[in-house]
C-alpha positions, 0 to 999 in steps of 0.5 A: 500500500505504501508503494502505491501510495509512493508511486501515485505522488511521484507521478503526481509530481512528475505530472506537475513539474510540466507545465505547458501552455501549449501544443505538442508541436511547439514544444517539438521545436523550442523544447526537444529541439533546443535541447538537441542542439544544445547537446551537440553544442557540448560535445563539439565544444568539449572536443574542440577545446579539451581534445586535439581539434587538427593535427597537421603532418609536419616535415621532420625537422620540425621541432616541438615548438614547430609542430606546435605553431602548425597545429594552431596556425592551421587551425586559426588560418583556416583549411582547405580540401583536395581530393587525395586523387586531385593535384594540388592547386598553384593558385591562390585563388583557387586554394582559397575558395576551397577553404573550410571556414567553419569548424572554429565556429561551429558551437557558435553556429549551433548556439545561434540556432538554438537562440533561433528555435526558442526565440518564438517561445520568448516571445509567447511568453513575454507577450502572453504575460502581458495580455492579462491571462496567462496561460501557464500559471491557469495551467500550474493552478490545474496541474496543483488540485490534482496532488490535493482534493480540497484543493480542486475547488479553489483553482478551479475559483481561480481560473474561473475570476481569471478568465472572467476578469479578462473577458470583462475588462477587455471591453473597457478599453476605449480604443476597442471603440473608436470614434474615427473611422479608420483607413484601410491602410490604417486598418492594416497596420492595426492588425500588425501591430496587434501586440499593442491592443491587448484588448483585443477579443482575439489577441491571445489567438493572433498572438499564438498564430504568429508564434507558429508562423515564426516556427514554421519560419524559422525552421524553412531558413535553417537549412538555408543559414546553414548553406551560408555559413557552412557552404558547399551546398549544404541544403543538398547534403542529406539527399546525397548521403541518401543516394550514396547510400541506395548505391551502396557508396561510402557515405561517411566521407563527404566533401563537406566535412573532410578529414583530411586537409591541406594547410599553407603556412610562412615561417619568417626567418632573417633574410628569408621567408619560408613557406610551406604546405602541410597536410592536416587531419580534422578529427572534430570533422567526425563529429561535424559531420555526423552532427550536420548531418542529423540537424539536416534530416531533423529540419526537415521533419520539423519543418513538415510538421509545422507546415502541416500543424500551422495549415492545421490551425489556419483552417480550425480558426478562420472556421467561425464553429472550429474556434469553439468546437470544444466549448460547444461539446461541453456545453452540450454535454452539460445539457444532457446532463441537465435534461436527465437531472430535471424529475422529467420536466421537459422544456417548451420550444420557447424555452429551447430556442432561448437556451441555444440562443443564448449559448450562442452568445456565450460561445460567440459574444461572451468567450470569443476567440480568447476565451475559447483558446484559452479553455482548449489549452487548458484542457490539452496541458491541464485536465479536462474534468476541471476545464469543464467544471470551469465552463459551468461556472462560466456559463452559469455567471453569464447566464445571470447577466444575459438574463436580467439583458433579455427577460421581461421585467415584469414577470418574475425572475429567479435568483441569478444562482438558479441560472446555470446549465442544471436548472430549468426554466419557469414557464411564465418566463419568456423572452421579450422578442420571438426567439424563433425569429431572434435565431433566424437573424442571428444566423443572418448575421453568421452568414455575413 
């Protein structure tokens, strides 16, 4: 007992310590690729300058002193390649086209990429912070009632003034209405800038689609910034080694990581200048190569996935039903339950038509884009049992609201406590205009 009391809290706890305001793929790139690279960044790094990066075959008077100031003149100055079948070139010229400039850097290149892929993270973050709901503190009080019961009630209470504090406020802002009307140039930058208008019904929404968008960026350059700082046509380095291997070539020696290299060097004595041409061997190559070559087929997957998730999130929120598919499940699922729990009353069509009417308005007037969101990443990170609690009592503190907005005042109205999604409506209490002609012009509107 005592050993399944240990394992249920160590699960618990490994549960709590992830907290994600996000989605799988966006952790696939700031998280599990960052520390990807982070990896490989320390294992050049502890080869290139804990271990012997180059050792150049010296002539034999060489001394020690000699053969030193080779080894870190080649390395400083820079390599280059020819093929052990090739002669060696006589211009300059030529020798300096077929330099390697790269290996000096390559934990600074790795450590640029890495900075590349979690930028998009930065700036969710720092932008979410300031947006009045933060994601990953609703999803930390979430995570926290699963370790504790009696804690369950208060982060539920939490969430719930979060979000509504959000909701509410977000209308007060007198930009959201403004006096003037705005040109389309105006319009346009508007919505560019939308990070300064965080009162914004859908500022959460468009702030994360732009968040994609640069992970779906970020990962179509990569390959590009690595032809540039790498060169000899990285981009098309992958779809060789496939060749080479489907014909049974060595794949493992590449022209854009050789281990063997050739080095020009002068040694100045009085009088005279002597130059030489040393042959090197790269051992941080073995490691660059397999490396680079790892990065490229990684990109490449990363960068089908975003392409897919981010066309994927497009389509579920230009649909006007796809922003609040999950909201309208639970609240159906709140109506059933309430239709079994209701003694065997059964609602008028008045009754019904109001009710769709004004979850309606709930989904599309009170939640919006941002409430909707947020719900949805809270049920993705979270748990879904308390997201749903949580929209009851949404729903219910909107529903006191909406009718004290729509119901006559001359008949007699029941405590705002008593409207929520377990409760039936009196009979006597009618909508003040038709609702049956109320839902035909709302869905005139939807179509507009």
């Amino acid at each position: 007992m005592d050993i399944l009391n240990f394992a249920t809290k160590l699960n618990a706890g490994k549960h709590h310590s992830t907290k994600n305001d996000d989605v799988f793929i966006d952790r696939l790139n700031h998280r599990y690729t960052v520390t990807m690279i982070l990896v490989f960044a320390a294992i050049i790094t502890t080869q290139q300058y804990f271990g012997s990066p180059i050792t150049c075959w010296v002539p034999a008077q060489f001394t020690n002193g000699y053969e030193k100031y080779a080894n870190d003149i080649c390395w400083i100055m820079n390599t280059y390649y020819v093929p052990m079948e090739h002669d060696i070139p006589h211009a300059e010229t030529t020798r300096y086209e077929r330099m390697l400039k790269y290996y000096q850097w390559s934990p600074f290149i790795l450590l640029f990429m890495a900075l590349c892929f979690y930028f998009p993270r930065m700036l969710w973050r720092s932008l979410n912070n300031k947006s009045g709901l933060d994601i990953e503190k609703l999803v930390d009080a979430a995570l926290k009632q699963e370790q504790q019961v009696e804690e369950r009630e208060k982060a539920v209470d939490y969430i719930v003034n979060s979000i509504r504090v959000y909701i509410e406020n977000r209308y007060t802002s007198p930009a959201q209405h403004p006096n003037h009307v705005k040109s389309i140039p105006q319009k346009f930058w508007y919505n560019v800038t939308f990070w300064r208008h965080r009162h914004l019904s859908a500022f959460i929404v468009i702030l994360f689609t732009f968040v994609k968008f640069l992970f779906l960026f970020n990962s179509l350059v990569q390959i590009f910034l690595l032809n540039a700082f790498l060169g000899n046509e990285y981009h098309l380095f992958g779809i060789e080694v496939i060749i080479k291997f489907m014909r049974g070539l060595d794949w493992g020696e590449s022209k854009r990581f050789p281990r063997v290299t050739l080095c020009d060097f002068h040694i100045r004595e009085i009088g005279i200048i002597h130059r030489y041409t040393v042959q090197c061997v790269l051992p941080i190559n073995l490691f660059n190569e397999k490396i680079f070559l790892i990065l490229w087929f990684w990109i490449i997957l990363l960068a089908t996935f975003n392409i897919c998730d981010f066309i994927s999130w497009l389509l579920r929120i230009l649909r006007v039903d796809g922003r609040s598919a999950y909201v309208r499940r639970k609240l159906a699922l709140n109506r059933a339950v309430s239709r079994d729990s209701a003694d065997g009353r059964v609602k008028s069509d008045g009754d019904q038509l109001y009710e769709k009417l004004r979850t309606r308005a709930f989904v599309r007037d009170y939640l919006q884009e941002d409430g909707c969101f947020a719900l949805r990443l809270l049920a993705r990170n979270g748990q879904d049992i308390i997201v749903g609690d949580i929209i009851d009592k949404l729903y219910t503190h909107f529903c006191a609201i909406y009718d004290r907005n729509h119901l006559n005042f001359d008949q007699p109205r029941l405590p705002p406590s008593k409207f929520g999604p377990n409760s039936s409506f009196s009979p006597s209490i009618r909508p003040r205009s038709n609702p049956t002609e109320t839902l035909l012009n709302n869905n005139n509107d939807d179509h507009h």
